[in-house]
N, C-alpha and C positions, 0 to 999 in steps of 0.2 A: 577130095578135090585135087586136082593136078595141077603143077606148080612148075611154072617157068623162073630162075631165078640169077641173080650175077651179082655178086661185091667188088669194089673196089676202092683203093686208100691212097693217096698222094701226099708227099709232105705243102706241097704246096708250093710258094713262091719265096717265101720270106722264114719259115724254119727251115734252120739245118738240119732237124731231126724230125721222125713220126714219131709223136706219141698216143697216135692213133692205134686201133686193133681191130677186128672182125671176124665172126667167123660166120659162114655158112653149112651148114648140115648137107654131105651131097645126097640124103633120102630127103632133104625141104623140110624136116622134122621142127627146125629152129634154127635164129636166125641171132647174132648178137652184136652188136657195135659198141667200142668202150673207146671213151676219151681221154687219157693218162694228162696229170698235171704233177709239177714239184720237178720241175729242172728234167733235162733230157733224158739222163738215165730212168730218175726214179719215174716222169711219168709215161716210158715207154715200159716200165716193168710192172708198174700198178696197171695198163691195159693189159699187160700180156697175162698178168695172174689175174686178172678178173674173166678173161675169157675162157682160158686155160681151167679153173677153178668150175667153171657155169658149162660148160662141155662136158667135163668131166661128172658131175652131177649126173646132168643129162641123159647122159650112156648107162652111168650105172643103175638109175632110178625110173627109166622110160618107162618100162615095164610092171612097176610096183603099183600096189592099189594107191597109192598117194595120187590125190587130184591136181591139176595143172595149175590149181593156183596156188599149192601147196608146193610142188617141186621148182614154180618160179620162187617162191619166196626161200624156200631151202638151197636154192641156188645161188641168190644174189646176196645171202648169209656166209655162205661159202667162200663166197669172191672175197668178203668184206673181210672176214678171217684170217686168208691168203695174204692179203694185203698188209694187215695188224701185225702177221707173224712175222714176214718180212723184214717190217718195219724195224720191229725188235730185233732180228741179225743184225740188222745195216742202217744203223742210228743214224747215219748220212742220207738217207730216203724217208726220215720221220716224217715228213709232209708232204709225201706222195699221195697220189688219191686217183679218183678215175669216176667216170658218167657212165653208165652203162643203159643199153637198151634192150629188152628181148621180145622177141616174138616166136612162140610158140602154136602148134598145129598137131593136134594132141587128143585123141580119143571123141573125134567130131568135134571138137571146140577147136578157137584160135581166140590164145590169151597174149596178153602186153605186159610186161611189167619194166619202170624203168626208175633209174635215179641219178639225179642233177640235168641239164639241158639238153642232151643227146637225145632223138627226137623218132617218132611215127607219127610219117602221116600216112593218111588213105583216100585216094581218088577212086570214083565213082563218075564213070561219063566224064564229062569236064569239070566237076567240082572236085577241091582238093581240101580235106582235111587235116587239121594238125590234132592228131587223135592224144596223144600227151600234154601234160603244159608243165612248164622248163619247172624247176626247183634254182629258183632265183629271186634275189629281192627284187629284179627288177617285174618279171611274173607279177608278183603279190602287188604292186606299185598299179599293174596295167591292170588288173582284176577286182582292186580294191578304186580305180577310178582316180588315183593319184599320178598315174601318166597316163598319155596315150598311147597308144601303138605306134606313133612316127616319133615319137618323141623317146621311145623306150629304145629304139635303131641304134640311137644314138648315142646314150646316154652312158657317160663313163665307169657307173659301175653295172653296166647291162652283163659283165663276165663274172660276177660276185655271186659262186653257187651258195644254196644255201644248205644243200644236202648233197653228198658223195660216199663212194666207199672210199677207205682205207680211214674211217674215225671209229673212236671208241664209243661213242654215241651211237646207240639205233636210228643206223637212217632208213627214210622217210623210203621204204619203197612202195609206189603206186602199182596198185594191179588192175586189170580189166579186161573182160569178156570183148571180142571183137567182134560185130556182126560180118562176116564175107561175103561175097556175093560171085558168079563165075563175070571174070570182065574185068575185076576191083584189081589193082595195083597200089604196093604197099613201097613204102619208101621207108628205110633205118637211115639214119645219118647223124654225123657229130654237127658241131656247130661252125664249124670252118664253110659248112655247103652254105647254113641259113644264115651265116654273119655277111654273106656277098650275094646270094640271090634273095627276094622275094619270094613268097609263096605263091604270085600269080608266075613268074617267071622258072619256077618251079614247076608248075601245072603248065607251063605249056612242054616244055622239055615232056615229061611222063607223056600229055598226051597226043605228040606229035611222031615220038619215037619209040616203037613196040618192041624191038629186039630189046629185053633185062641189059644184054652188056654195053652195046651202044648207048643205051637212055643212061646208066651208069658213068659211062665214059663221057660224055655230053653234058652231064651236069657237072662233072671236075671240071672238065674243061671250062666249062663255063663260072663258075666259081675264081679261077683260076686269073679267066678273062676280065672279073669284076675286083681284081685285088688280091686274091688267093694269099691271103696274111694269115694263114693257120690252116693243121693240115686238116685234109677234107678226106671224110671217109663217107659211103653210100652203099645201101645192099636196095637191089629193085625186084621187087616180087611181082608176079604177074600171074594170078589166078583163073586156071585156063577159062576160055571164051565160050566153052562149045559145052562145058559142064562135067566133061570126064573129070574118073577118080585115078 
């Protein structure tokens, strides 16, 4: 299936630095978004080795009989690795870490796999999906029926991941088969986009504006517009309309 696509990353309003990352496949192959934490340096170099790391994978293993849910998960092991080793150079970046998101398009499948808050959704017509759910205590709070969702908006430790790379712990990566459909528009994004817009205000952005880079740039801005207190990273997929591969 043929694939319209655009990323883009801003530091925002209020950081001095990105420690945002992304990358896009120029064959549409994969898609990745990572959120770097632990002071500017370290977490602008816990994204960069987590994507750096997941690329790399990518390219060398596309081709292997290893199944897509296999090379995500040996991928975002990779990153976590990347990350640890580092670590251990530059004892001054011990508490860096990073959220990653991937989206894979992969031997007639399209797989997900992600870890801490950095997110996919997927629209459909005008319905918009949040096809992940964050690795947060706040999550488990709104899921187990101890907050609500307007109340989790807000709520001071709503930034308290519960799982990321760069720990010695096996984290928590979620994997899963994504249904496509020709029409469907797919959104990666860090948590700078969803900490300032809503997910209805979300869905109208995707579906008012069909050019990938435009709807990209429209929601920074927009983001930006509502507070932009952290940087905001976006990749916009656009699964052609007419069916072609």
């Amino acid at each position: 299936m043929k694939r319209f696509f655009a990323g883009m990353t801003d530091p925002g309003l209020v950081r001095s630095a990105n420690q945002d990352a992304y990358h896009t496949d120029p064959e549409g192959r994969f898609f990745v978004v990572a959120d770097g934490m632990g002071g500017h340096a370290g977490g602008q170099e816990a994204s960069r080795l987590a994507i750096e790391a997941m690329y790399g994978h990518f390219q060398r293993f596309w081709d292997s009989e290893d199944s897509s849910q296999d090379l995500l998960e040996q991928a975002f092991l990779k990153a976590n690795q990347a990350i640890l080793y580092d670590q251990k150079l530059h004892p001054e970046r011990s508490d860096m870490g990073t959220t990653a998101v991937a989206l894979l398009f992969r031997q007639g499948e399209v797989w997900c796999a992600h870890v801490g808050d950095s997110r996919l959704y997927q629209m459909r017509g005008a319905t918009l999906e949040q096809i992940t759910r964050d690795h947060t205590w706040i999550a488990r709070a709104v899921s187990s029926g101890t907050l609500t969702p307007d109340q989790a908006r807000v709520h001071p430790m709503r930034h308290v991941l519960s799982q990321c790379l760069g720990r010695e712990e096996s984290s928590e990566i979620d994997m899963q088969q994504i249904d496509v459909k020709p029409g469907d528009r797919l959104l990666l994004c860090s948590d700078g986009l969803t900490e300032e817009l809503s997910d209805s205000l979300i869905a109208n952005n995707l579906k008012t504006i069909r050019a990938c880079d435009m709807a990209a740039s429209t929601l920074i801005n927009a983001a930006k517009d509502h507070g932009g207190r952290d940087n905001i990273t976006v990749v916009v997929i656009t699964i052609d309309p007419s069916g072609n591969s």
